[in-house]
N, C-alpha and C positions, 0 to 999 in steps of 0.2 A: 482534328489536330489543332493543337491553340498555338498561337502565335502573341509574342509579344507587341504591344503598340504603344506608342511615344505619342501624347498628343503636346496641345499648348494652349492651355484655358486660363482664363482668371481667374485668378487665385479665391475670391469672393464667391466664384460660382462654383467651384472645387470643393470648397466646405461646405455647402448648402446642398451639393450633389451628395458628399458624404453623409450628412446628416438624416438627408431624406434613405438613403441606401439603410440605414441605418434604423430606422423608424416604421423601415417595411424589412428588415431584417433577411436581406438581400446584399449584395456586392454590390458595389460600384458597376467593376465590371460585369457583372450578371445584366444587370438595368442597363448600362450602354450597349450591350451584343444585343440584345430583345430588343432595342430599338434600332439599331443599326439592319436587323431580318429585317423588321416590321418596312422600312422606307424606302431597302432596297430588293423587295420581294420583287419577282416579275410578274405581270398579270399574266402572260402565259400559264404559271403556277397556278394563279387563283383561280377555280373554277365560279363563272359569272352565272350567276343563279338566274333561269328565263324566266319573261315577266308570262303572263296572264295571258291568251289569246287576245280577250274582251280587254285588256290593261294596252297590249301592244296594238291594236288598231286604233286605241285613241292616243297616241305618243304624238308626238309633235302638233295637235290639232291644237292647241292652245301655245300664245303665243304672249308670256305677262309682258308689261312695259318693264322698258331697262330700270327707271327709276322707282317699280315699287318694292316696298321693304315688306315681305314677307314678314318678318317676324312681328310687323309691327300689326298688318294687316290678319294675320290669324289671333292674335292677341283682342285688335277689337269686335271680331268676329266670337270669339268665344266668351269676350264678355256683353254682347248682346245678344249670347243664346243664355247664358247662366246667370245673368245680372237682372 
């Protein structure tokens, strides 16, 4: 059953939602309901896919610093296996 809903956006982001609705040939409303499930799905709902036997006895064994940047660190890892 649908329901009407009133919201109150900026006007600037209203046409730039339109436009994209529009570009993927989609509703407005279509694109905010798909999103509105998507962030208020339950995980109850989601079934959590189990990790690896061998994957789950090493889970928490490593422990990185707060301060390292992942993305940075696999970046120069991959370019001193392919560089």
């Amino acid at each position: 059953m649908n329901t009407k809903l009133t919201l109150t956006i900026e006007k600037d982001i209203i046409e730039r939602a339109k436009n994209y609705a529009k570009e993927k040939n989609r509703s407005l409303s279509d694109i905010i309901e798909n999103y509105l499930k998507i962030i208020t799905k339950e995980e109850s709902n989601s079934k959590k896919q189990k990790l690896n036997l061998a994957v789950e006895s090493l889970k928490g064994s490593f422990k990185m610093p707060k301060n390292m940047d992942y993305k940075k660190e696999l970046g120069n890892r991959l370019e001193k296996k392919y560089l």
